[in-house]
Structures are given as structure tokens and as C-alpha cells.
C-alpha positions as CSV (number, residue, x, y, z in Angstrom):
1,X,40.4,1.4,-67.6
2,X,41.2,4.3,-65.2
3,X,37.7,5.9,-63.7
4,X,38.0,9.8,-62.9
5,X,37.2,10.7,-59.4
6,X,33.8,11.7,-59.7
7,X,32.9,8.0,-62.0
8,X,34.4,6.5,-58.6
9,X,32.8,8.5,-56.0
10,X,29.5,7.7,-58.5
11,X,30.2,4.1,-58.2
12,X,30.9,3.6,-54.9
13,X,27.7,5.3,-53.5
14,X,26.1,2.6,-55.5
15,X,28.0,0.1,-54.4
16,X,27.2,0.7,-50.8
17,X,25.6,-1.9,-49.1
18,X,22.8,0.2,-47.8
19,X,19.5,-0.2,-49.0
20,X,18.3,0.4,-51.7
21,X,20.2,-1.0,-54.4
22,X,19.5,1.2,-57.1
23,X,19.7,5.2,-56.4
24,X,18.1,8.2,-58.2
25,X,20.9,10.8,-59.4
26,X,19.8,13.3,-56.5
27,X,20.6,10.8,-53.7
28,X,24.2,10.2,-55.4
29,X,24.7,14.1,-55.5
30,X,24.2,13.7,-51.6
31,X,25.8,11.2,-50.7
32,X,28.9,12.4,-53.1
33,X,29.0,16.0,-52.8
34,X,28.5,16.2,-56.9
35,X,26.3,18.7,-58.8
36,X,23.8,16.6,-60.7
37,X,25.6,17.4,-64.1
38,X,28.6,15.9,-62.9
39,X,26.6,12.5,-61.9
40,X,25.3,12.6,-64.6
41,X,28.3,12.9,-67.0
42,X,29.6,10.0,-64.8
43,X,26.7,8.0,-64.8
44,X,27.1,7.9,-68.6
45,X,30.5,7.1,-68.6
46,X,30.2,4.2,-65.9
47,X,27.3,2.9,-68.2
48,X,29.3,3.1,-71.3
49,X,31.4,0.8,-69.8
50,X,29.4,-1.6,-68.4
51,X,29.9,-0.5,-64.3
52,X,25.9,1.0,-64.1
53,X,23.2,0.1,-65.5
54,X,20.0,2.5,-65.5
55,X,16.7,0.6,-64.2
56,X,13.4,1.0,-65.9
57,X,11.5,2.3,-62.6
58,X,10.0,5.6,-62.3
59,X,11.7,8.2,-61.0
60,X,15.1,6.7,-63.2
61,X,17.2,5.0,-60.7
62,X,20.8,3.5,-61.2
63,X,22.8,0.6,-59.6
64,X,26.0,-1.3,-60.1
65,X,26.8,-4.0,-61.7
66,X,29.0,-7.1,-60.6
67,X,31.4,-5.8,-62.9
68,X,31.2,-2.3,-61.4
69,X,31.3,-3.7,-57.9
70,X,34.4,-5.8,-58.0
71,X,36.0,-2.9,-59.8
72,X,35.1,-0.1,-56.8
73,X,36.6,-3.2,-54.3
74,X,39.6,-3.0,-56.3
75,X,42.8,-1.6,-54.3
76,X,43.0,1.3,-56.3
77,X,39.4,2.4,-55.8
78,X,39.2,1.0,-52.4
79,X,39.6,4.2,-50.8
80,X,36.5,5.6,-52.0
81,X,34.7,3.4,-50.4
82,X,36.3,4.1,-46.9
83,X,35.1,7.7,-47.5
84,X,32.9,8.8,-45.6
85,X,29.8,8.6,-48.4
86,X,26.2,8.4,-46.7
87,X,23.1,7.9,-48.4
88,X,20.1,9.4,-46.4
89,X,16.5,7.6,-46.7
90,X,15.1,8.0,-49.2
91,X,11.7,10.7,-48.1
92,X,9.2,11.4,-50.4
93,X,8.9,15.2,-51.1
94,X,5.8,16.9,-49.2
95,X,6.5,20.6,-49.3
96,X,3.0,21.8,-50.9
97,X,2.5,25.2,-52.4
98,X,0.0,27.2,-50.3
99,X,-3.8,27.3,-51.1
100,X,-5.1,30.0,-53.0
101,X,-6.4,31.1,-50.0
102,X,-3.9,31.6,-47.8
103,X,-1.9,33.5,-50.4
104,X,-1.8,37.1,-49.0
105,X,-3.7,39.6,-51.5
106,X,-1.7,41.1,-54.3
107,X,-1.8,44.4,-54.3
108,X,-3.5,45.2,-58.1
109,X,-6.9,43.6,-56.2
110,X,-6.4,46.2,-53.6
111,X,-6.1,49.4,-55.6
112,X,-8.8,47.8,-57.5
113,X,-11.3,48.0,-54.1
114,X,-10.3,51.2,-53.2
């Protein structure tokens, strides 16, 4: 089974070494340079064939299998691997949206003073 570029770039930021194991589809579009619908569609395709498997943790995360990993170490696919694919840590999201508060007035309650 031939995989298309982006099912190999897909599988071998999961096949990295790094931790962790198992990656959420916005770390592979970072690490790959893919838009998420693109993971995505690869993600299926690499699950259809038994080279990911989705894990039942919360946000969904994704991870190779044995299967997948000899099959990225392959000489065809090796390359991919040499590539210069980075996964950052992983950083939980803390951009808040501002208080009510510090929200500047709109300007229907100030014609509605004046």
C-alpha cells in the first residue's frame, strides 16, 4: 500500500519519539505544515488501514501503531522522517476574553446618556 504524502508526513509526526505518544490533530498540523482538513482526511485513511489508531482521551488524540511505525521506518518513507518535523509542547490555551468591565463602552450606551 502506497501512503500519499500528507498520510506520511501524518504518520511520521506520530511516529516521532518525542513525548507524548499520542497527538491531537492541531499539534500534527504544526509539526506538518497541513491544514487540519488535510490531517484529518489522512488520519482516516492511516486508520482505515490499520497505521493510527484514535485514543479514547479527551481532547481526541491519535498515535501509531506497530504496524504504522515499521511502515514510516521503511526505506521508502524514511525520508519523512529525516524532515525536519517538530512537535512543540504541548501548552494549554490561556488567552481569556476580557471582563465585562474592561470592555470599552459601546457607543449606543453613550448616545443613550447624552
Amino acid at each position: 500500500m502506497a501512503l500519499t504524502e500528507p498520510e506520511a508526513k501524518v504518520l511520521a509526526a506520530l511516529s516521532l519519539p518525542d513525548l507524548p505518544a499520542a497527538r491531537t490533530v492541531r499539534q500534527l498540523c504544526t509539526a506538518t505544515g497541513l491544514t487540519s482538513g488535510a490531517a484529518r482526511r489522512a488520519l482516516h485513511h492511516l486508520s482505515g488501514a490499520g497505521l493510527a489508531l484514535a485514543t479514547r482521551h479527551t481532547p481526541a488524540t491519535w498515535q501509531a501503531t506497530h504496524r504504522g511505525r515499521l511502515t514510516i521506518h521503511t526505506p521508502t518513507y524514511r525520508d519523512y522522517l529525516a524532515s525536519t518535523l517538530t512537535v512543540p509542547e504541548h501548552r494549554p490555551r490561556t488567552r481569556r476574553p476580557p471582563l465585562c468591565s474592561q470592555l470599552s463602552p459601546s457607543p449606543r450606551s453613550a448616545q443613550a446618556k447624552t
